[in-house]
C-alpha positions in Angstrom: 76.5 93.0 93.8 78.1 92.2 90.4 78.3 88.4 89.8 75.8 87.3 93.1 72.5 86.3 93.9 69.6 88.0 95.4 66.8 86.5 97.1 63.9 88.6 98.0 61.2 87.2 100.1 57.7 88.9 99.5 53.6 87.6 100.1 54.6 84.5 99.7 56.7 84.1 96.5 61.3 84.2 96.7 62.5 85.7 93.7 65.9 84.9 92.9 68.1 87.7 91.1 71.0 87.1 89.5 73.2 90.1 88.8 75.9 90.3 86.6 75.7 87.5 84.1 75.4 84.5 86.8 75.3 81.4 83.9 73.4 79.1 86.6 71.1 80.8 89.0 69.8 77.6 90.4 73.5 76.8 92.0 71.3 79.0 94.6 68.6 77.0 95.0 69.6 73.5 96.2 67.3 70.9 95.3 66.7 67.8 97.2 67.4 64.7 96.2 64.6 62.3 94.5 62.7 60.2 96.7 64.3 56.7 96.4 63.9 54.7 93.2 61.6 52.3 94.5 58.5 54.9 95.1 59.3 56.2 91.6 57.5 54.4 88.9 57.3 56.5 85.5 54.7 54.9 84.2 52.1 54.6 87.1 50.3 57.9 87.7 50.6 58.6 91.2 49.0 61.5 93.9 51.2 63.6 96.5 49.9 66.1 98.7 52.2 68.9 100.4 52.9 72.3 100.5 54.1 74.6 96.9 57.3 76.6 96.8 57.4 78.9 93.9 60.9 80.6 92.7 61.2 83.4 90.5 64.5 83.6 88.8 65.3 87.0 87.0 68.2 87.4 84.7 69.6 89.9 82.5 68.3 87.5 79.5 65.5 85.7 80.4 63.7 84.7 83.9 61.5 81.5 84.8 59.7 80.2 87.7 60.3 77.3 89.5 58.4 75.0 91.7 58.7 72.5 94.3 56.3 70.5 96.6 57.3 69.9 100.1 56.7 66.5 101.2 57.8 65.3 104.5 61.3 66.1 104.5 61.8 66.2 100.9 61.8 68.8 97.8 60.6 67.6 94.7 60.7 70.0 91.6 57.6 69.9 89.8 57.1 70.7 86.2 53.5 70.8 84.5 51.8 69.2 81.6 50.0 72.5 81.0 50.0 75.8 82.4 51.1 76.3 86.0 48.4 76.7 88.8 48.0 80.8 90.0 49.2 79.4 93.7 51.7 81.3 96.0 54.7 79.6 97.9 53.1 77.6 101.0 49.9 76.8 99.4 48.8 73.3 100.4 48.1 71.0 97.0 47.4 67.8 96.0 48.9 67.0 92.7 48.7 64.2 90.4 51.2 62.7 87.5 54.4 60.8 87.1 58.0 60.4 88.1 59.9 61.6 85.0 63.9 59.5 84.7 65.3 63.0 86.7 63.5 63.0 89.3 61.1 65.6 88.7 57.5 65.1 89.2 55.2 65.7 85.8 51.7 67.5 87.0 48.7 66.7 85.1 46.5 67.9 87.7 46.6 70.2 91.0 43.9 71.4 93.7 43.7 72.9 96.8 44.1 70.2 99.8 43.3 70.5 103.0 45.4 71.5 105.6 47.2 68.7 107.5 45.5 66.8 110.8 47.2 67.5 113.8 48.0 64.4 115.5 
């Protein structure tokens, strides 16, 4: 599979393997575009609550994790002030922070949230 990506699905975590010197492994993982500009304020702390998707990418060089939260119908990529929560992919969360200028959502804090009401 020289050149291609790999996605392996397993207890809850994708890994994303790139064989073959693929330069950009996230060309694989499409992201969703930012919520619109109005409900992103960089410098108000805000709260979302939805369900984690974590992404391991492996490479001949180097690997990293990714994550996003689902919210509604849209996928924002997370990154974290400090160390990344120990959470597998569909894990509900609450997290709070701040819409960086690319649309990625700065964690300062996560926890556990409840699951969602049905109604």
């Amino acid at each position: 599979m020289a050149g291609g990506l790999l996605l392996v699905a397993r207890l809850g975590l994708v890994a994303v393997v790139c064989a073959g010197g693929c330069g950009h492994a996230e060309r694989g993982v499409p992201a969703e575009p930012p919520p619109a500009a109005s409900s992103q304020q960089p410098e108000v702390e805000s709260v979302l609550e939805g369900d984690l998707e974590v992404i391991v990418e492996d490479s001949e060089p180097t690997s990293r994790v990714l994550y996003f939260l689902h919210v509604d119908d849209r996928r924002i990529p997370l990154r974290f002030s400090g160390d990344p929560p120990d959470l597998l992919t569909g894990a509900r969360v609450r997290v709070s922070g701040r819409w960086d200028a690319d649309g990625t959502f700065v964690v300062t804090s996560v926890e556990a949230a409840p699951p969602p009401q049905a109604g």
